[in-house]
LUMFIMI-715592 format. One line per 8 residues: number of its first residue (from 1); for each residue z, x, y of C-alpha. Coordinates in nm, 3 decimals, padded with zeros to 5 digits. Example, Ala and Ser with C-alpha at 12.3 -4.5 7.8 and 13.67 -1.06 7.14 Angstrom:
1> 00.780:01.230:-00.450  00.714:01.367:-00.106
***
This chain:
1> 12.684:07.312:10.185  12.439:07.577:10.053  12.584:07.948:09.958  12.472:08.260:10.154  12.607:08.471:09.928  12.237:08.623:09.891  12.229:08.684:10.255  12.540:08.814:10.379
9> 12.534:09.063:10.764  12.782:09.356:10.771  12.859:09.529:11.073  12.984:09.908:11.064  13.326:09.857:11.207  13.608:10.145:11.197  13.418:10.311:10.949  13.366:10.081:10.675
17> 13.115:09.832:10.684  13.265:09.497:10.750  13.130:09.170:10.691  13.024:08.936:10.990  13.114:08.554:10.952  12.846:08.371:11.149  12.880:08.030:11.048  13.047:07.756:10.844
25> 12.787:07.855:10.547  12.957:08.199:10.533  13.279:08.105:10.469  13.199:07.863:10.227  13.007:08.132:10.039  13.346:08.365:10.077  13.466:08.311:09.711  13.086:08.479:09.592
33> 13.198:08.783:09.809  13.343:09.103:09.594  13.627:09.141:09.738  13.634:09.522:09.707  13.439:09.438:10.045  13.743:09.266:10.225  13.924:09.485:10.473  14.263:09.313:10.350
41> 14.389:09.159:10.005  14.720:09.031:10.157  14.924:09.029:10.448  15.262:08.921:10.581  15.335:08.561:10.678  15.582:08.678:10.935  15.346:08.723:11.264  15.423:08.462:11.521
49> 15.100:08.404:11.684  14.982:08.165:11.415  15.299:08.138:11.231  15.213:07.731:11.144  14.876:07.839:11.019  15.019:08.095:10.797  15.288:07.890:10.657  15.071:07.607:10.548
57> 14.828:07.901:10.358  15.118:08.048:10.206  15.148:07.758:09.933  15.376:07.931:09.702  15.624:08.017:09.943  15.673:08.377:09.898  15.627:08.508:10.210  15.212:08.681:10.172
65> 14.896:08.551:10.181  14.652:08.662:09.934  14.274:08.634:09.887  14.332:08.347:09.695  14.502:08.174:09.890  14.262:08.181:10.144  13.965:08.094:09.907  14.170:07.804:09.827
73> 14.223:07.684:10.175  13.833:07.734:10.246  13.801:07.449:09.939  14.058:07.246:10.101  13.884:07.239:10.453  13.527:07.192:10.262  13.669:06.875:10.143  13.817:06.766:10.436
81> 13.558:06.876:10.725  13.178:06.754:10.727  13.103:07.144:10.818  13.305:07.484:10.827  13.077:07.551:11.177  13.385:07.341:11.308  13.597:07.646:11.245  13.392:07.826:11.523
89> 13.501:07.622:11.814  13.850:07.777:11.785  14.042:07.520:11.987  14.268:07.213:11.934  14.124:06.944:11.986  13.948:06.676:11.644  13.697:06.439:11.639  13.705:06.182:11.370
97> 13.295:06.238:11.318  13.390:06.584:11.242  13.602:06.501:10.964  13.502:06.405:10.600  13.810:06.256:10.467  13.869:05.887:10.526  14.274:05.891:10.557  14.211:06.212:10.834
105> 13.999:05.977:10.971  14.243:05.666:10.999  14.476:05.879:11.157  14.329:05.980:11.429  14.273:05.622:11.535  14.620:05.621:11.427  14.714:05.834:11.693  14.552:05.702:11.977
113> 14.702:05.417:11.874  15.068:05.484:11.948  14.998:05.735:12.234  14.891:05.527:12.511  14.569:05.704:12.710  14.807:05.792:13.020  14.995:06.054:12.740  14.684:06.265:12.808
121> 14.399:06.318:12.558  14.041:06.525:12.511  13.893:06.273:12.665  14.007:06.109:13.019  14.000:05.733:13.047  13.922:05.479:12.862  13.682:05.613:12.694  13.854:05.841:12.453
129> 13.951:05.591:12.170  13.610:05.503:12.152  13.482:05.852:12.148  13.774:05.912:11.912  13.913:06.259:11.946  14.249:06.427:11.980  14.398:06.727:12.074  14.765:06.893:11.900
137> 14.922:06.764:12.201  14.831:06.415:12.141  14.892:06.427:11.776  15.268:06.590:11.837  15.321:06.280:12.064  15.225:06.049:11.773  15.383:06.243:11.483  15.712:06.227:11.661
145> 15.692:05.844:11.771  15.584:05.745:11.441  15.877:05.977:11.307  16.104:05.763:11.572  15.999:05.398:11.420  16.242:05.251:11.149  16.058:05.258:10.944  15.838:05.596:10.898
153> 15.799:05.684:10.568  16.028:05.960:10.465  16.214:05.721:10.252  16.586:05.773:10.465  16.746:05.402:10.580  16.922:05.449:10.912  17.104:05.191:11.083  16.846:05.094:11.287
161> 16.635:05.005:10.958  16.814:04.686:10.923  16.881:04.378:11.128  17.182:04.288:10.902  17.510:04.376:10.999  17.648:04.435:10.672  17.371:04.607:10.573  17.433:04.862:10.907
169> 17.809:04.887:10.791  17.728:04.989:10.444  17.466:05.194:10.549  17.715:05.390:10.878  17.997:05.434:10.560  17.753:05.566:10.320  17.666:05.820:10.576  18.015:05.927:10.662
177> 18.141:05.936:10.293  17.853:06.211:10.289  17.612:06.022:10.117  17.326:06.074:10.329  16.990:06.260:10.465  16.854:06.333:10.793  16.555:06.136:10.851  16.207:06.269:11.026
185> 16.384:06.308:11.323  16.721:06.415:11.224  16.912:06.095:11.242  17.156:06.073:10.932  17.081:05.824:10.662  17.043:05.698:10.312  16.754:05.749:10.058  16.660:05.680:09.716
193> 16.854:06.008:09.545  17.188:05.920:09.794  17.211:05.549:09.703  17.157:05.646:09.345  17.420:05.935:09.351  17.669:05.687:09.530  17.624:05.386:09.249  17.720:05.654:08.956
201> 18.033:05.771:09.162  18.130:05.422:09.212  18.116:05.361:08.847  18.298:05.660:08.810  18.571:05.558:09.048  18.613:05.219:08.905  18.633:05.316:08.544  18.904:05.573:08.750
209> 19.102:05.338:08.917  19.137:05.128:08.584  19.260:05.424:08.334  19.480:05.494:08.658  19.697:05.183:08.599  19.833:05.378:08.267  19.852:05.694:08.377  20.009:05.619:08.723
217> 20.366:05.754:08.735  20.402:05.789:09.148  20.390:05.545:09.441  20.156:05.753:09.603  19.870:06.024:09.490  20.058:06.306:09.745  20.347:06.227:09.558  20.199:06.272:09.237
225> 20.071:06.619:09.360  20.403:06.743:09.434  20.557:06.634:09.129  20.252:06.794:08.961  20.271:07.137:09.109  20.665:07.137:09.051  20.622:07.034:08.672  20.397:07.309:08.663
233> 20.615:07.532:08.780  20.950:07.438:08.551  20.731:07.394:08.228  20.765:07.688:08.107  21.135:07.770:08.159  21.229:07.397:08.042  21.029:07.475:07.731  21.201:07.759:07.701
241> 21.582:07.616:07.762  21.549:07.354:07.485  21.389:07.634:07.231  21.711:07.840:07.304  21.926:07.542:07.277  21.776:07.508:06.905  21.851:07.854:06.808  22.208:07.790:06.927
249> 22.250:07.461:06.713  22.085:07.630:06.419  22.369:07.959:06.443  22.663:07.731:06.504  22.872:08.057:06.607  23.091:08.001:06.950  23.029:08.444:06.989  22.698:08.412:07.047
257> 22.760:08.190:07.371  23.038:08.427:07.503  22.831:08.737:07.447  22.529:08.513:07.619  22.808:08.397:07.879  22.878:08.785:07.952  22.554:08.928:07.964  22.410:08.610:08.240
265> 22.747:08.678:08.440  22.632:09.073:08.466  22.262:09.056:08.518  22.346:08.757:08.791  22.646:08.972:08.953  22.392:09.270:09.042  22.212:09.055:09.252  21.862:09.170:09.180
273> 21.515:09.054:09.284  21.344:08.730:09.189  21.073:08.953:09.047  21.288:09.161:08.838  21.201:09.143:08.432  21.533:09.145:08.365  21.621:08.824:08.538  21.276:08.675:08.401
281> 21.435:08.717:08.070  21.740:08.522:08.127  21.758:08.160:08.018  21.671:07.842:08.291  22.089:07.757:08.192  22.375:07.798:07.919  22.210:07.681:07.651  22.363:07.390:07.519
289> 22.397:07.312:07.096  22.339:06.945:07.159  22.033:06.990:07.312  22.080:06.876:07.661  21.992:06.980:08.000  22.291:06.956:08.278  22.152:06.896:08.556  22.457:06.932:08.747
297> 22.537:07.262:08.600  22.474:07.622:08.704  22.089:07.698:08.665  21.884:08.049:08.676  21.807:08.092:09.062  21.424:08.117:09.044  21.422:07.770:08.904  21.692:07.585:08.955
305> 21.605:07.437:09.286  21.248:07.304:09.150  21.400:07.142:08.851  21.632:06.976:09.000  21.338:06.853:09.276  21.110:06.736:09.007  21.372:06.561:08.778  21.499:06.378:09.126
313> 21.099:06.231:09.152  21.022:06.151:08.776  21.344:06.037:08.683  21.526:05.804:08.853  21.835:05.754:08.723  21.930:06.128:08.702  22.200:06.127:08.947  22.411:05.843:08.721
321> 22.303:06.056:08.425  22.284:06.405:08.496  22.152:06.513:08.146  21.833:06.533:08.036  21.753:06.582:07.638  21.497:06.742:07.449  21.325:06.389:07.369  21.339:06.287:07.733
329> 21.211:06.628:07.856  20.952:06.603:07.573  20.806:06.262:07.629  20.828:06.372:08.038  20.634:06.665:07.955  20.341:06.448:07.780  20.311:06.206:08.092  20.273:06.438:08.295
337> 20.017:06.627:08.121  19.822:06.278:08.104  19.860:06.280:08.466  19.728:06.547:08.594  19.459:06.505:08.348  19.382:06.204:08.525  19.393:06.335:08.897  19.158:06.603:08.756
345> 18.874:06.350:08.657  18.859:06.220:09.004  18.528:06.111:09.110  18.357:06.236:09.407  18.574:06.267:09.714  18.308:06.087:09.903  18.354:05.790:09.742  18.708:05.800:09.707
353> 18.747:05.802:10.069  18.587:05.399:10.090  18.875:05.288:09.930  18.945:05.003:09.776  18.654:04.769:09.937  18.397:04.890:09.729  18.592:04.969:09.417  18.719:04.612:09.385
361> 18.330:04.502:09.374  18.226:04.432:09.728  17.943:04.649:09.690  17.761:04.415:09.416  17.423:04.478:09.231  17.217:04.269:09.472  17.385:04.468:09.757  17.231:04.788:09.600
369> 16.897:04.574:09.549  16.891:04.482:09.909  16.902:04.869:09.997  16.633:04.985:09.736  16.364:04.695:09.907  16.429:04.872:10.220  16.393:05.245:10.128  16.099:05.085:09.893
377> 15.929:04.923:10.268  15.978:05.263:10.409  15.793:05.439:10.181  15.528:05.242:10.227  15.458:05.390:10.507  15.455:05.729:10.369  15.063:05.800:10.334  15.031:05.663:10.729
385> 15.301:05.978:10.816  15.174:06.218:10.574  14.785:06.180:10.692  14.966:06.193:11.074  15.113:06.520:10.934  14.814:06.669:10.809  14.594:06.589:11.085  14.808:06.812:11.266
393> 14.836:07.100:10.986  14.404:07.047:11.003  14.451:07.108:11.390  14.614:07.490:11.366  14.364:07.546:11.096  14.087:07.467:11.297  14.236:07.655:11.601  14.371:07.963:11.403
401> 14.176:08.003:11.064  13.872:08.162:11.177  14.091:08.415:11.345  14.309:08.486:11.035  13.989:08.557:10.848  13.898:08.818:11.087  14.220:08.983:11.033  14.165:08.966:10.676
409> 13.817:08.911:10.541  13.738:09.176:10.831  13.921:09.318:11.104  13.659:09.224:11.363  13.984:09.094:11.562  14.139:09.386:11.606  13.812:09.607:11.645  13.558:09.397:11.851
417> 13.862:09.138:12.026  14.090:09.418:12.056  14.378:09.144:11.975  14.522:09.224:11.586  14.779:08.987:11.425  14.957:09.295:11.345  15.005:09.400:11.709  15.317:09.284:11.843
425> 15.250:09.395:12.236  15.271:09.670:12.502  15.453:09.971:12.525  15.444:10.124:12.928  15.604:10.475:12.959  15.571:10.756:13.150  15.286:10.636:13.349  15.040:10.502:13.067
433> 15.032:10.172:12.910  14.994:10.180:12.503  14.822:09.866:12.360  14.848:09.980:11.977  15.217:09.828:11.875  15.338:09.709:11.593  15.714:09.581:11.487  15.867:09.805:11.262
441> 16.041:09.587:10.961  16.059:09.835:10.670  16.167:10.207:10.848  16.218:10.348:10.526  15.823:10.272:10.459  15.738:10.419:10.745  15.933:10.724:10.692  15.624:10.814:10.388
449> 15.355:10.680:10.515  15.351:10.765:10.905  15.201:11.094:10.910  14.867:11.010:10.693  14.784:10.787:10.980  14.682:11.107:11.129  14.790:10.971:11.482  15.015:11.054:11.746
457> 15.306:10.772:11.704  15.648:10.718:11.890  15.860:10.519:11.731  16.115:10.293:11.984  16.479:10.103:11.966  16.385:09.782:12.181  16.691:09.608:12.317  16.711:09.266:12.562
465> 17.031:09.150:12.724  17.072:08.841:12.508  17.191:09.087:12.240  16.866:09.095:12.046  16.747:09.405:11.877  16.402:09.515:11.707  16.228:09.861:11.672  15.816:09.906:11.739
473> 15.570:10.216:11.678  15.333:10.249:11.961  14.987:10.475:11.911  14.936:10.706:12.183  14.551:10.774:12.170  14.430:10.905:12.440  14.562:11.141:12.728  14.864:11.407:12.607
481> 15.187:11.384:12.541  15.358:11.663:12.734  15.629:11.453:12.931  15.722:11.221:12.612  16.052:11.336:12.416  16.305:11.161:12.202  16.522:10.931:12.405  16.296:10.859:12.698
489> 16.284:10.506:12.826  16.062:10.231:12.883  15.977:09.882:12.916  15.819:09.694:12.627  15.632:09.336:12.657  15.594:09.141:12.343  15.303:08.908:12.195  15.562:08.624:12.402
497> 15.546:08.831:12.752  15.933:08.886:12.727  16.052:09.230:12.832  16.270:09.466:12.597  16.391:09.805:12.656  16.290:10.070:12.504  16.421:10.398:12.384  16.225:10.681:12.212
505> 16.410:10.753:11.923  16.155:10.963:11.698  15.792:11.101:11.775  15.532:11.166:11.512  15.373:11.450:11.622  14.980:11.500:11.593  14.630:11.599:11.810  14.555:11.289:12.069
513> 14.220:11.409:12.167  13.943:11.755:12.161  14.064:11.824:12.548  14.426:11.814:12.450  14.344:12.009:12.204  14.173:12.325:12.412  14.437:12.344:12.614  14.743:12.335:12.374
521> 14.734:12.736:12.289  14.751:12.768:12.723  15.022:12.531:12.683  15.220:12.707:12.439  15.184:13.039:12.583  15.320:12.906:12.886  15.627:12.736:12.729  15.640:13.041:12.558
529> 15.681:13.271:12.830  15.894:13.064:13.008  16.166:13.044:12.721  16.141:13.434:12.677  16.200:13.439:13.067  16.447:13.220:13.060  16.626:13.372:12.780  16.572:13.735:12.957
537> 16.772:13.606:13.269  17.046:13.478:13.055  17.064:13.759:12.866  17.025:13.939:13.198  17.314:13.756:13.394  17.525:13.798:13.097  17.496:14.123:13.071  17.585:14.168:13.489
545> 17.893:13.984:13.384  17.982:14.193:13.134  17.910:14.538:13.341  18.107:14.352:13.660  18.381:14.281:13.408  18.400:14.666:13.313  18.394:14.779:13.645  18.659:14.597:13.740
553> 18.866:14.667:13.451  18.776:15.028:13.570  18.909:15.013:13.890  19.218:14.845:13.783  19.249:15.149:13.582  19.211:15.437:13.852  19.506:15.694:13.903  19.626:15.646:13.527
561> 19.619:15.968:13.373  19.391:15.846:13.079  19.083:15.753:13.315  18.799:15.952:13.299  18.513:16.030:13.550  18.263:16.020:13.364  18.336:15.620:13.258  18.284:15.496:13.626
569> 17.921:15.663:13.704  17.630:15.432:13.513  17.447:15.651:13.310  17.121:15.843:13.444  16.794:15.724:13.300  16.618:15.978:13.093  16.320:16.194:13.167  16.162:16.120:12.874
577> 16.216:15.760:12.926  16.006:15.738:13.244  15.742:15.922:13.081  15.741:15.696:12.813  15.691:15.389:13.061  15.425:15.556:13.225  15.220:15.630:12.918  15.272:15.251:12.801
585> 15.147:15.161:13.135  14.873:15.384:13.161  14.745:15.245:12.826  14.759:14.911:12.949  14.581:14.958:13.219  14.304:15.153:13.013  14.252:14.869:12.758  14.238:14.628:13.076
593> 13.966:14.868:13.227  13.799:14.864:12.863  13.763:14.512:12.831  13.687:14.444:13.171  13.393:14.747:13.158  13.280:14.577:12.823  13.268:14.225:13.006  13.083:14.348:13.302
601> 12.862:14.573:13.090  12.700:14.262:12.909  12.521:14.169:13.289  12.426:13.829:13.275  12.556:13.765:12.948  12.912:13.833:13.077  12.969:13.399:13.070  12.888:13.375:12.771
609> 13.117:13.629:12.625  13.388:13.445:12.864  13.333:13.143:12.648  13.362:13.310:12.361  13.743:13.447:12.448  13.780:13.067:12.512  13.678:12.972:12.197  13.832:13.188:11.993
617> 14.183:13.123:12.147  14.117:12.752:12.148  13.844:12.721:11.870  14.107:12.671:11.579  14.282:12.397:11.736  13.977:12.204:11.862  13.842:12.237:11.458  14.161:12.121:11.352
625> 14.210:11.840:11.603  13.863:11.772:11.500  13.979:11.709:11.150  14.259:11.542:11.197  14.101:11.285:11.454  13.828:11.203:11.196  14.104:11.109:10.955  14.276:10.879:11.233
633> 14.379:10.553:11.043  14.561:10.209:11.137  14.587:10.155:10.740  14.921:10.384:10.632  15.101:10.192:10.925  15.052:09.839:10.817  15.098:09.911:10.475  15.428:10.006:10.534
641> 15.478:09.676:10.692  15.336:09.518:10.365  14.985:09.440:10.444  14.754:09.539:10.122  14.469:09.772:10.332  14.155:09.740:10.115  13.955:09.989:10.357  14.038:10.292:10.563
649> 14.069:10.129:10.891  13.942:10.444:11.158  14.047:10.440:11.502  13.794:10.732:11.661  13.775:10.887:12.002  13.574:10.658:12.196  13.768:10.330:12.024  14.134:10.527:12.061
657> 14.071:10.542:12.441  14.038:10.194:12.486  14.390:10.162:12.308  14.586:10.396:12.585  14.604:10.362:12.991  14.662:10.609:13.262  14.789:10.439:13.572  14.463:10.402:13.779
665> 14.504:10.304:14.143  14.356:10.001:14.244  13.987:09.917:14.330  13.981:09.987:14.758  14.332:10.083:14.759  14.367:10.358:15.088  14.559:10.681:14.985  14.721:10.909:15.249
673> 14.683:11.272:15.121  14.915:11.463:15.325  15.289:11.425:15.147  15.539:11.477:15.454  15.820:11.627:15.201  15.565:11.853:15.015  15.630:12.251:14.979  15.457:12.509:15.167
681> 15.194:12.638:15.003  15.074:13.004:14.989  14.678:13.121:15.003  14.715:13.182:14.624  14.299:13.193:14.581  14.312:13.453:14.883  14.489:13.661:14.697  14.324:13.603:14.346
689> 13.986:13.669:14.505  14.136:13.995:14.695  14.270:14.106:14.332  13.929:14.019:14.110  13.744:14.217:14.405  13.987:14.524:14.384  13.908:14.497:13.964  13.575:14.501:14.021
697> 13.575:14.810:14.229  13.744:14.979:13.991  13.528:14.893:13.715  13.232:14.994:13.920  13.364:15.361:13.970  13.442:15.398:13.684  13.113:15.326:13.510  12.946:15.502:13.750
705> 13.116:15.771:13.639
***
């Protein structure tokens, strides 16, 4: 296939120029593009609408693709397709003249082999195997009866992969001793690294078993472990007895046992605590000079109960000889250490739990051989269920490749498709419909980078009944924003068409649009004066309270010889007050007259100096907006969610609006005008007109004058 690197067509798209693939010769030519001129470097695997196409690019794993991993997939599918122009039909379906590689090509007549033509194929009829095409559906349907066969390649015997019985019983306990895998299909089995792993325990076990026959001191392995954990637990104060014992012989002096004899009898008489040090300190018995242990005899009480337990199961005769010396302890003490030396090296539990059938040498050599042919015949069938599986791998790559490319080489999916990877579905609240949404993964991320998007964003808590939880940022681009505030709801429909709710939890404030714009100074003024109102008739109210409070308290108060007149009568307004008032007034009403003279004075230039008040009350916001909506970028947001932006990614006015819907009723609905419940409304423009005529008289005489 012959480069085009020389000849490449770029199309200005959100206000970088973008490069246009128009056939199979541009992709192949991809690697000669610099790829300064890619909209994207890399991008996340994790977006579910081609989630299998994604996972087979991402080849190491680590959870991005990069440019070169899609340069290496365009090599891969020049290999294995006779032309890229494939990659423009976008759909599912293969034809084996379409495909350049001779094991792709045996399995698609693979395919139609085990699905019968009733299954439902490309082609209807009989004709298809001829014609020789298949669609995913088709190739899912083989992939998973081949997968079902005994013998399918993936190198896992199952039962049913034998026609011996004693092959099947091996194979069933190998399986439940936990030597197995699950095959294709999940059925448990054996492979090559299970059997192998199961012939060096079984060595291990035998060789075991054998050194067992020396070691072996119990009738029974539980047994054993008892005796074990009590010998464990007496070592130490044993040891201890018989090195007391030797410091007695060695003295020789009767004292030393009656002072020993005294101080046992007081510790023991105080009756302390098990954990005590002092009691720790006292001997397991009365030491004895010749160096034997009564077991019949008095014995510390944190020991005495497990010593006499474990010298009842390791020696036998203890009861017609209840003494134990320092050589029989000793030579005790060394068998058991053997012993639990040899419980220790137990092989794998696994194959333990056969027993004795295969450690006495049932399973032979030619046993194991018998198993290795079969695993060997399965794999022979390996390449026929690998080419099956990359047929269908070939399939999504066909179907979903092209798209991916205009998500990353451009973004011609998001800008002239309006679809985006990155957008994860549709946010509806308060009466609009917001197509720009995209799952929020990494808040933290979008904490920084959020406001140099330079759009208007509101960031939602999206909830569904099964207990599932995600959060989304929507775009609102077009339209205004004065009904939307933190903790408003609304209904969210993913990529999936599921429904979530949705709960405003944070809004990232900034200009939507010119008009928006013109208006927000009227806007605030408004708000304005109705929190000053507002805060004037609470003040107000309070302040009734207060004097209603005073005059009660007053006329409690009347009679008492303390109460004055002159606290009940409100206070007279001042003279100078009023006169004050009507000055302030009176220059009002001349700076009203002024401007209004000055307005009609300018004749039929009087609009024009109209639109000038209007601009410059709403000029500075309209520049800024204007700013601000030229800066308007999709790139800050998925960089946050770990996309690597290579170009500013604009979302303007006329693009934005396309992104946002008002509810619009539908095409020939009927709409009844009058509302039955609606308030009675007063001939407000009566009176404006009335008013503007009285201002205009006024002005008259008074330039007249």
């Amino acid at each position: 296939m012959k480069g085009n690197a020389g000849s490449w067509a770029f199309s200005r798209i959100g206000g970088v120029d973008q490069v246009i693939m128009r056939n199979g010769a541009d992709i192949a030519a991809l690697e000669k593009l610099d790829q300064k001129l890619w909209a994207v470097l890399a991008m996340p695997v994790g977006l579910s609408a081609v989630k299998e196409c994604l996972d087979y690019l991402d080849g190491d794993k680590d959870g991005k693709i990069r440019a070169p991993d899609i340069l290496r997939t365009i090599d891969e599918l020049k290999a294995k397709f006779v032309t890229l122009d494939t990659l423009f039909e976008q759909n599912d379906q293969i034809a084996a003249d379409q495909l350049a590689d001779k094991h792709l090509r045996e399995a698609v007549s693979s395919a139609l082999e085990i699905v019968p033509a009733s299954a439902g194929a490309p082609v209807s009829g009989a004709n298809r195997a001829s014609v020789g095409s298949v669609d995913l559906a088709v190739v899912d349907k083989a992939v998973l009866a081949f997968s079902s066969l005994p013998f399918n390649g993936d190198g896992v015997l199952t039962q049913a992969s034998s026609g011996d019985d004693s092959i099947k019983e091996i194979i069933g306990a190998l399986v439940s001793a936990g030597y197995s895998k699950p095959d294709a299909i999940g059925v448990p089995g054996v492979d090559g690294p299970s059997l192998d792993a199961f012939v060096t325990d079984l060595e291990k076990y035998r060789v075991w078993i054998k050194e067992g026959t020396n070691s072996r001191l119990f009738p029974s392995e539980e047994e054993g472990r008892e005796a074990l954990r009590l010998f464990r637990i007496v070592r130490a104060p044993t040891d201890d007895y018989f090195k007391r014992c030797r410091i007695l012989a060695m003295a020789g002096n009767s004292s030393i046992m009656a002072e020993l004899t005294s101080l046992m009898a007081s510790i023991l008489s105080r009756n302390l605590p098990e954990a005590s040090e002092e009691l720790a300190r006292l001997p397991l018995a009365l030491p004895d000079e010749k160096l034997l242990l009564h077991l019949d005899g008095a014995m510390h009480p944190s020991f005495g109960n497990s010593v006499l337990a474990f010298f009842s199961m390791t020696v036998k005769d203890s009861s017609v000889k209840p003494t134990i010396s320092q050589k029989e302890w000793e030579d005790l003490a060394a068998r058991m250490e053997a012993y639990g030396a040899w419980l220790e090296a137990k092989p794998n539990e696994g194959v333990c739990s056969l027993g004795k059938r295969f450690g006495e040498g049932e399973f032979t050599a030619a046993t194991v051989e018998t198993l290795r042919q079969l695993i060997q015949k399965d794999l022979a069938m390996a390449e026929k269920a690998e080419s099956l599986k990359e047929l269908r791998s070939l399939i999504f790559l066909k179907r979903d490749f092209l798209r991916i490319l205009g998500n990353f080489v451009s973004l011609d999916d998001f800008y002239v498709r309006k679809r985006g990877l990155f957008r994860s579905g549709r946010l509806f609240l308060d009466g609009r419909e917001l197509e720009l949404c995209l799952d929020v993964r990494n808040p933290s991320a979008h904490a920084t980078m959020a406001g140099l998007s330079s759009m208007y964003l509101i960031y939602c808590d999206l909830s569904r009944k099964d207990g599932r939880k995600k959060a989304i940022v929507a775009a609102l681009t077009a339209g205004d924003a004065d009904t939307i505030f933190v903790g408003r709801n609304g209904i969210f429909y993913d990529a999936e068409g599921e429904d979530w709710d949705a709960v405003v939890t944070k809004i990232v404030v900034q200009p939507i649009s010119i008009r928006e714009a013109f208006f927000s100074p009227y806007k605030w003024l408004v708000r304005t004066i109705e929190e000053f109102a507002m805060k004037r008739a609470a003040n107000a109210e309070a302040a009734n309270i207060d004097k209603m409070k005073g005059v009660a308290q007053a006329t409690v108060s009347v009679g008492k010889p303390d109460a004055k007149p002159e606290q009940l009568l409100p206070k007279k307004i001042d003279v100078g007050t009023v006169a004050a008032i009507g000055v302030a007034l009176g220059s009002i009403g001349a700076m009203v007259t002024g401007i209004l003279g000055m307005f009609f004075g300018m004749g039929v230039w009087m609009p024009l100096g109209i639109l000038g008040v209007f601009l410059l009350i709403s000029g500075p916001s309209m520049i800024l907006a204007y700013m601000k909506l030229r800066k308007r970028n999709i790139g800050p947001l998925l960089n946050a969610e770990g996309w690597a932006v290579n170009s500013r990614l604009k979302i303007n006015v006329p693009f934005g609006a396309t992104l946002s819907h008002l509810a619009v009723l539908p095409q020939g609905a009927s709409r009844q005008i009058k509302d039955p419940f609606a308030e009675k409304k007063k001939p407000w423009w009566l009176y404006a007109v009335l008013l503007i005529i009285a201002i205009l008289v006024v002005v008259y005489r008074y330039s007249t004058k």
